[in-house]
C-alpha positions as a Markdown table, in Angstrom:
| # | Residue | x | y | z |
|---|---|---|---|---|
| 1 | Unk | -77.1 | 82.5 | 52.3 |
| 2 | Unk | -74.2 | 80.9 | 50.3 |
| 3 | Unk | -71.1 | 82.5 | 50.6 |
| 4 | Unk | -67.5 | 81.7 | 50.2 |
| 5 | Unk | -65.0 | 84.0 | 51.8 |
| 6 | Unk | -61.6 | 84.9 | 50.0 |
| 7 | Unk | -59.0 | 85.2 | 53.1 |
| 8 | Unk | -55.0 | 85.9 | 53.8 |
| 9 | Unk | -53.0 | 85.4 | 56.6 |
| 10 | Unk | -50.4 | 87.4 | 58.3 |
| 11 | Unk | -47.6 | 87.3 | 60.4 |
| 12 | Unk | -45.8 | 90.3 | 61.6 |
| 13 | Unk | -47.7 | 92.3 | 59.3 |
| 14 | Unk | -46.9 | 90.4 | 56.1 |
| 15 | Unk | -49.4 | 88.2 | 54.6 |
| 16 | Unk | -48.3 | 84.7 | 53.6 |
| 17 | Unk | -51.3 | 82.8 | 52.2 |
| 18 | Unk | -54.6 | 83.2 | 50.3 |
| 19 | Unk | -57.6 | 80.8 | 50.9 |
| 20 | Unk | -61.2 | 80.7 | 50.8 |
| 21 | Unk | -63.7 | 79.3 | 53.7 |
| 22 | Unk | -67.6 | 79.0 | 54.5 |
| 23 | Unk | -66.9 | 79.5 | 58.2 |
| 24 | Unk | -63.9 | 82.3 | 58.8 |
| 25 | Unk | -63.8 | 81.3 | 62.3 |
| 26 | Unk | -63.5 | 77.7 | 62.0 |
| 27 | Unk | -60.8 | 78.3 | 59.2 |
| 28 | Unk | -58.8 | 80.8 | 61.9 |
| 29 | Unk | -58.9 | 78.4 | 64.6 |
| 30 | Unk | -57.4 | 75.9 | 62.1 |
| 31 | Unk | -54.5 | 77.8 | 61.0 |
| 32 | Unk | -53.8 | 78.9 | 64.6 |
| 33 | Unk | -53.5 | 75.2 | 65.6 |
| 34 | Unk | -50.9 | 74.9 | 62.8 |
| 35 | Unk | -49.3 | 78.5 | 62.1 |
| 36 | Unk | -49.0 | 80.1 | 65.5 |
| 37 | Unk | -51.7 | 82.0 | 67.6 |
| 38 | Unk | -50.0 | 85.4 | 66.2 |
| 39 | Unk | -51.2 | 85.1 | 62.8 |
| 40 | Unk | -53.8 | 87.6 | 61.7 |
| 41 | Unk | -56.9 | 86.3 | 59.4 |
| 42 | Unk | -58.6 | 89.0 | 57.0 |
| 43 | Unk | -61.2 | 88.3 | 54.8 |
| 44 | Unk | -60.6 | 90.3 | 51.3 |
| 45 | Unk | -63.2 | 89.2 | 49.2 |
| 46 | Unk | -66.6 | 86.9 | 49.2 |
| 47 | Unk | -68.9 | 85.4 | 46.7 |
| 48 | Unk | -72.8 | 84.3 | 47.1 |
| 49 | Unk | -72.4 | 81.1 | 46.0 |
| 50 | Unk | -70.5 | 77.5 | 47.1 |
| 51 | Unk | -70.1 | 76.9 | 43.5 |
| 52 | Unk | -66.5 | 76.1 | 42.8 |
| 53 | Unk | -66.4 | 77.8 | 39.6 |
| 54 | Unk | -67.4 | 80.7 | 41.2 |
| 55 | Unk | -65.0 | 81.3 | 43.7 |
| 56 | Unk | -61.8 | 79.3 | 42.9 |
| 57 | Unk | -61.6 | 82.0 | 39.8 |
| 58 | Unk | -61.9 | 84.6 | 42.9 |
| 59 | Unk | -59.3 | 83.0 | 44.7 |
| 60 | Unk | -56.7 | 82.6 | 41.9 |
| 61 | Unk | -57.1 | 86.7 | 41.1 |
| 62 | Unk | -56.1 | 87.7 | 44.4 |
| 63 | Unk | -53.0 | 84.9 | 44.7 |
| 64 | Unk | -51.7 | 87.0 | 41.6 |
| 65 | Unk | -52.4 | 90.0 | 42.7 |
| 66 | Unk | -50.7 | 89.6 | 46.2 |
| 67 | Unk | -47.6 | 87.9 | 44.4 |
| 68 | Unk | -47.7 | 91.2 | 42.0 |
| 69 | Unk | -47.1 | 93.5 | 45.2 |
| 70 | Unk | -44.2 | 91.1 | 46.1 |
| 71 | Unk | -45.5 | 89.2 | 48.5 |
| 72 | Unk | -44.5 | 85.2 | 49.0 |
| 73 | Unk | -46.9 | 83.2 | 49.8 |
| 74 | Unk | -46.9 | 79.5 | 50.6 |
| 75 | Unk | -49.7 | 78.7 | 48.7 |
| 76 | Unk | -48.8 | 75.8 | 45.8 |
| 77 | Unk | -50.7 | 77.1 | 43.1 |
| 78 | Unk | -52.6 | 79.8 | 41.7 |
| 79 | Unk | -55.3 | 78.2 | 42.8 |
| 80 | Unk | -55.0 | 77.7 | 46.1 |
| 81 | Unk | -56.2 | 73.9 | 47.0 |
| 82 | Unk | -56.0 | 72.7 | 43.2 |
| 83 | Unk | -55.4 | 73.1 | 39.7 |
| 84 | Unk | -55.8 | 76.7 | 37.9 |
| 85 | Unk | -58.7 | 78.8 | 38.7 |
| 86 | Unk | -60.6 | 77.7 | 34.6 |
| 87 | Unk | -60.1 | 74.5 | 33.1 |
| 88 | Unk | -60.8 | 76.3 | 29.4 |
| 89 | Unk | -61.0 | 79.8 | 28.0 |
| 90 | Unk | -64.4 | 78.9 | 27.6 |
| 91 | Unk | -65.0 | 78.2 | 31.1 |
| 92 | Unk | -63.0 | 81.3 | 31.6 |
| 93 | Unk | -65.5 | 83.8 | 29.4 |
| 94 | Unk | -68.3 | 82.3 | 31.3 |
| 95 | Unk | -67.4 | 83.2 | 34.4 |
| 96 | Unk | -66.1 | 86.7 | 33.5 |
| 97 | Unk | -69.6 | 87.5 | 32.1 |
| 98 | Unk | -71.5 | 86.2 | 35.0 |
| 99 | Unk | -69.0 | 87.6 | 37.7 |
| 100 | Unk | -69.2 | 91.6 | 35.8 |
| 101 | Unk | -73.2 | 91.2 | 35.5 |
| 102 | Unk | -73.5 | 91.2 | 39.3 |
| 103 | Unk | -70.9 | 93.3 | 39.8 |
| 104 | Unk | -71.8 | 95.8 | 37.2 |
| 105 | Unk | -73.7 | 98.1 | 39.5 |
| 106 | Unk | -70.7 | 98.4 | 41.6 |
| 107 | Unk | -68.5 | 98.9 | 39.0 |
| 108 | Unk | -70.5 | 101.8 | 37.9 |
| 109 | Unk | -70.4 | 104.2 | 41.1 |
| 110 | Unk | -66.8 | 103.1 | 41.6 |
| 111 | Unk | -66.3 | 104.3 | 37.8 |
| 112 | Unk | -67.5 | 107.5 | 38.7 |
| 113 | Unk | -64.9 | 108.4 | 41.1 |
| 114 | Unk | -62.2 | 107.4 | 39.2 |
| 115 | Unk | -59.7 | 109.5 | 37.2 |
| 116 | Unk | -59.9 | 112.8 | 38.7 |
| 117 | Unk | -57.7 | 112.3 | 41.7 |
| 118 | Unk | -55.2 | 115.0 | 42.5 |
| 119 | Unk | -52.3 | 113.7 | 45.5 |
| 120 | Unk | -52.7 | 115.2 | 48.7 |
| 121 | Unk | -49.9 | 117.2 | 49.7 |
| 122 | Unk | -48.8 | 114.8 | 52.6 |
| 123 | Unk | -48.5 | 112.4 | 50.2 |
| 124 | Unk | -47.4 | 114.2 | 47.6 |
| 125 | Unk | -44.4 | 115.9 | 49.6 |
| 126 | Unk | -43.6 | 112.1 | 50.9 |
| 127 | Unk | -42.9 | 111.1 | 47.2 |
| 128 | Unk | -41.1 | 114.1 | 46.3 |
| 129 | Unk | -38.8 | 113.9 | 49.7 |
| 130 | Unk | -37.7 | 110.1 | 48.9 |
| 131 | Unk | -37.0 | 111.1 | 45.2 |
| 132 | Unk | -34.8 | 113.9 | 46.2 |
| 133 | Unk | -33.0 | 111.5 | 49.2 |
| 134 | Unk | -35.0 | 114.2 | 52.0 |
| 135 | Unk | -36.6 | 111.2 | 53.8 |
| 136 | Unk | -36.1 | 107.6 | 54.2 |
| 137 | Unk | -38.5 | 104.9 | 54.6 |
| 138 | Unk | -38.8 | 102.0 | 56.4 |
| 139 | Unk | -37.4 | 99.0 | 54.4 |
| 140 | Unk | -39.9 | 96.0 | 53.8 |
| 141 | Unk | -38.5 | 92.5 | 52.9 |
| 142 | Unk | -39.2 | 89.1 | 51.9 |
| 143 | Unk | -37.1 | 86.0 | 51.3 |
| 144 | Unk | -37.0 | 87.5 | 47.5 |
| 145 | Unk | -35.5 | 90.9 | 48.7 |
| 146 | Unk | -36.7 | 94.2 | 49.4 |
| 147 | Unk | -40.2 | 95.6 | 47.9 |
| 148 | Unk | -41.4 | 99.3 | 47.1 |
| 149 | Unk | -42.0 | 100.7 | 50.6 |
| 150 | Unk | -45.5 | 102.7 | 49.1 |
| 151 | Unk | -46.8 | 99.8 | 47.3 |
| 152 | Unk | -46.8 | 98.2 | 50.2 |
| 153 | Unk | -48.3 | 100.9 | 52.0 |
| 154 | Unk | -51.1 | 101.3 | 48.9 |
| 155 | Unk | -51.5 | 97.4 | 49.4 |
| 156 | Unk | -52.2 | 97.1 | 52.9 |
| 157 | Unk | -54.1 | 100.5 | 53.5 |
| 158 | Unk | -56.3 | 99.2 | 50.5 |
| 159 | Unk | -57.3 | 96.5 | 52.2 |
| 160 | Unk | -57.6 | 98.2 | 55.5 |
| 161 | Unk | -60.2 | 100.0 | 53.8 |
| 162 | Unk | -62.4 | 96.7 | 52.4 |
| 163 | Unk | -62.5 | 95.7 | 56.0 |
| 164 | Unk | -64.0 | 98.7 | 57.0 |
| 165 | Unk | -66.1 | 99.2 | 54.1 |
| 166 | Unk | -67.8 | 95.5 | 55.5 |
| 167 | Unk | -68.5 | 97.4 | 58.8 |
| 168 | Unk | -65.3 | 96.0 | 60.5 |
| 169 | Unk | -62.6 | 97.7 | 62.3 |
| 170 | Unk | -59.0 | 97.8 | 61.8 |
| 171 | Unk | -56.3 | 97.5 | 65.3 |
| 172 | Unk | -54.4 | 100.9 | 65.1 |
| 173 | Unk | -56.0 | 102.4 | 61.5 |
| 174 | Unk | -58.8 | 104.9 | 61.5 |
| 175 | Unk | -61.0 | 105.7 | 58.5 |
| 176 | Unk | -60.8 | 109.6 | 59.3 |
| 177 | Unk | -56.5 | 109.7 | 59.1 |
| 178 | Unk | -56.4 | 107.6 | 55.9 |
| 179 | Unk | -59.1 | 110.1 | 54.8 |
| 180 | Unk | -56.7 | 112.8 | 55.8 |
| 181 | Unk | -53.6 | 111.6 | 54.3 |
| 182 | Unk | -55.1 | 110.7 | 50.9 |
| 183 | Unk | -57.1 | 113.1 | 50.5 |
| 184 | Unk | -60.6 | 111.2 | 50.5 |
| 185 | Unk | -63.9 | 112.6 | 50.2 |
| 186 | Unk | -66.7 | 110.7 | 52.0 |
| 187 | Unk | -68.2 | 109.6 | 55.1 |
| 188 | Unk | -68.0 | 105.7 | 54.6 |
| 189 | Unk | -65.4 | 103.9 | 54.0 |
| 190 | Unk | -67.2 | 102.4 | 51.4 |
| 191 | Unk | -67.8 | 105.9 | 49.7 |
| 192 | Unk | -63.6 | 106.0 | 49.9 |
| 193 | Unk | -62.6 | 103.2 | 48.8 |
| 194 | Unk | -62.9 | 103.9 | 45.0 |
| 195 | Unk | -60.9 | 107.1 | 45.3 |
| 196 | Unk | -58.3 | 104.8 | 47.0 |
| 197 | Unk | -58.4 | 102.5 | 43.6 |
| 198 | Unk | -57.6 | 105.7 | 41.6 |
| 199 | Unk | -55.0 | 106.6 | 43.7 |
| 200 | Unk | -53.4 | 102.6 | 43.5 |
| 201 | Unk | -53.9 | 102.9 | 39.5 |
| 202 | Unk | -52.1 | 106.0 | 39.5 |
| 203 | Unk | -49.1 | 105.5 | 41.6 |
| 204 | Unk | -48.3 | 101.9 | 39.5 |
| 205 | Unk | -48.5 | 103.8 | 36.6 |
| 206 | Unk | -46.4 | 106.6 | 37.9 |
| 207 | Unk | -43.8 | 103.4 | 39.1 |
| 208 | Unk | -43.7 | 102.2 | 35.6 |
| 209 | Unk | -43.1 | 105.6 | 33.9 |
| 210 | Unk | -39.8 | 106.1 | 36.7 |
């Protein structure tokens, strides 16, 4: 099968670049050569197809996404190894409706869980406790300066749960104490990681109303 896997690297627990590969080991052996043998590979995303117009669009979302939580990455461009992820708005359409017909399915039982979350009280009370100066959390930084300490803990735990929704495992995260802290119902992490969505959507919306 053709696939193209969507990718970031971390150091220290920060990520610092977004690429796509054929062959995830290859790639990681690769960037070890060149970035240190204490970098950590994730893959984040995938595509059936080798098609460029297929996954360079894939690639480009989740450089602005990961620059939208803060994050600095080295790549050069949205796109990650050339220009922009479309070359028209036509182009552009075409892929959108392509990309949501396959996904639609997906999009549908993740729908369903989404909009009725209520924060657990761990959760909750860890909000309320930094808003009233109770508690103080760690401080997370970049060369641009400092970044929302839960956004970064939404950011991270949400992709610790796409890894384990693919059947991997995550070094010193377990499904059953994310499902404990958020409130989660489900015995997969796959069955979870919509709710998590909800709870992401929520919280930036709850950012931008503060």
């Amino acid at each position: 099968m053709e696939i193209t896997y969507i990718y970031e690297l971390s150091k220290n627990g920060i990520p610092f670049y977004i690429g796509k590969t054929k062959d995830l080991k290859d790639r990681e052996n690769k960037h070890k050569k060149k970035h240190g043998n204490d970098i950590i590979m994730t893959e984040i995303d995938s595509v059936n197809s080798f098609d460029k117009k297929y996954w360079k669009p894939l690639e480009t979302f989740w450089i602005t996404q990961y620059k939208s939580f803060g994050f600095e990455l080295i790549n050069k461009n949205e796109g990650g190894g050339g220009q922009g992820g479309w070359r028209t708005q036509e182009d552009k359409k075409r892929y959108m409706k392509e990309y949501d017909k396959r996904k639609n399915n997906e999009l549908k039982k993740e729908n369903k869980c989404r909009g009725s979350y209520t924060p657990t009280q761990q959760l909750q009370q860890a909000l309320q406790q930094v808003e009233a100066n109770q508690l103080q959390t760690p401080t997370v930084s970049t060369s641009n300066g400092t970044i929302d300490y839960f956004g970064y803990q939404l950011a991270v735990h949400h992709f610790n749960l796409k890894i384990m929704s693919r059947g991997m495992q995550c070094r010193g995260i377990k499904l059953k104490d994310l499902k404990a802290y958020y409130g989660l119902k489900g015995r997969t992490a796959a069955d979870c990681l919509p709710q998590f969505e909800a709870i992401m959507e929520a919280y930036k919306a709850r950012s931008q109303n503060n």
